[in-house]
C-alpha positions in Angstrom: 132.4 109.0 151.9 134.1 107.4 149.1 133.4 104.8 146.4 134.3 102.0 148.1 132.8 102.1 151.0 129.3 104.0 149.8 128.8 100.8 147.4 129.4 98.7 150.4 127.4 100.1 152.9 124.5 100.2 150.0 125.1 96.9 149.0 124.5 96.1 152.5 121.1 98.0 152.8 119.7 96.3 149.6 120.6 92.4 150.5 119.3 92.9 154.0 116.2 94.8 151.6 115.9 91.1 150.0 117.6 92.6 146.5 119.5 90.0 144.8 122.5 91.3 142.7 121.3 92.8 139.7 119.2 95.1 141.5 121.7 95.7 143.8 124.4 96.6 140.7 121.6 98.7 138.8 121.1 100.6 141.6 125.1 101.6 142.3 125.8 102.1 138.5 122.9 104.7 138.9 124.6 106.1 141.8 127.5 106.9 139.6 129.6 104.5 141.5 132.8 103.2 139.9 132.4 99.9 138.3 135.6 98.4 140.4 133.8 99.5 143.8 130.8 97.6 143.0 132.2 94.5 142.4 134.0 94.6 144.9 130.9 95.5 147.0 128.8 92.3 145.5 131.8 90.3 146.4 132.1 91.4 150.0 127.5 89.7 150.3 126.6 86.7 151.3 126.3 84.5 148.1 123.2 85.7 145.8 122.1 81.8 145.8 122.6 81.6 150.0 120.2 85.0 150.4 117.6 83.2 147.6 117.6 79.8 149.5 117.3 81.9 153.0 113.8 83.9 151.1 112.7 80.9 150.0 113.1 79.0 153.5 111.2 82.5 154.7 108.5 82.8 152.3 107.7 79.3 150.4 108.7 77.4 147.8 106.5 78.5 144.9 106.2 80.0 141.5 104.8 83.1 143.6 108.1 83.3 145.5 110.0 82.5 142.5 108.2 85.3 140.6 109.1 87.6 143.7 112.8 87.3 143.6 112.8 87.5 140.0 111.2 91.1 140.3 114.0 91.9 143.1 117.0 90.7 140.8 117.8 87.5 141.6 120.0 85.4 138.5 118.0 82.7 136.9 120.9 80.4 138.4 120.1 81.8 141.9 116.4 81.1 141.7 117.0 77.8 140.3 119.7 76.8 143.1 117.4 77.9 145.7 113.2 76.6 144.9 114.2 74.1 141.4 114.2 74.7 138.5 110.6 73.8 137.2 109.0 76.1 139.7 112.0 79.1 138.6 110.6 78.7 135.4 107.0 79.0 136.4 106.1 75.5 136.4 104.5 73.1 138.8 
């Protein structure tokens, strides 16, 4: 299997996995996958922010959930998009 379509297919496995897209990249780069093909495979997902809001629809908005998707790589911008920004920052 090539590049290309290993990072996709993994990049597949690890948004349906509830990994936002620096645990997704991390875990290509330590795959040794070429830094074009995994780009290209973050661009092919469903918007980190839509796959935040979609958790937090599934699990709750609160500091517990926001703590959650931190842990599973999820941008500050992401978490703030999808449950506010005072809870994102472990507020309220």
């Amino acid at each position: 299997m090539d590049d290309a379509r290993l990072a996709a297919a993994r990049a597949e496995t690890l948004a349906g996995r509830g990994n936002g897209d620096q645990a997704i990249r991390f875990d290509l780069e330590q795959r040794g996958i070429e830094a074009a093909a995994v780009e290209q495979a973050l661009a092919n997902l469903e918007p980190e922010a839509a796959r935040a809001a979609a958790l937090v629809r599934r699990l709750g908005r609160t500091a517990k959930t926001a703590a959650q998707l931190r842990r599973k790589g999820f941008s500050e911008d992401s978490l703030e998009s999808a449950i506010g920004a005072a809870i994102a920052a472990g507020g309220a």
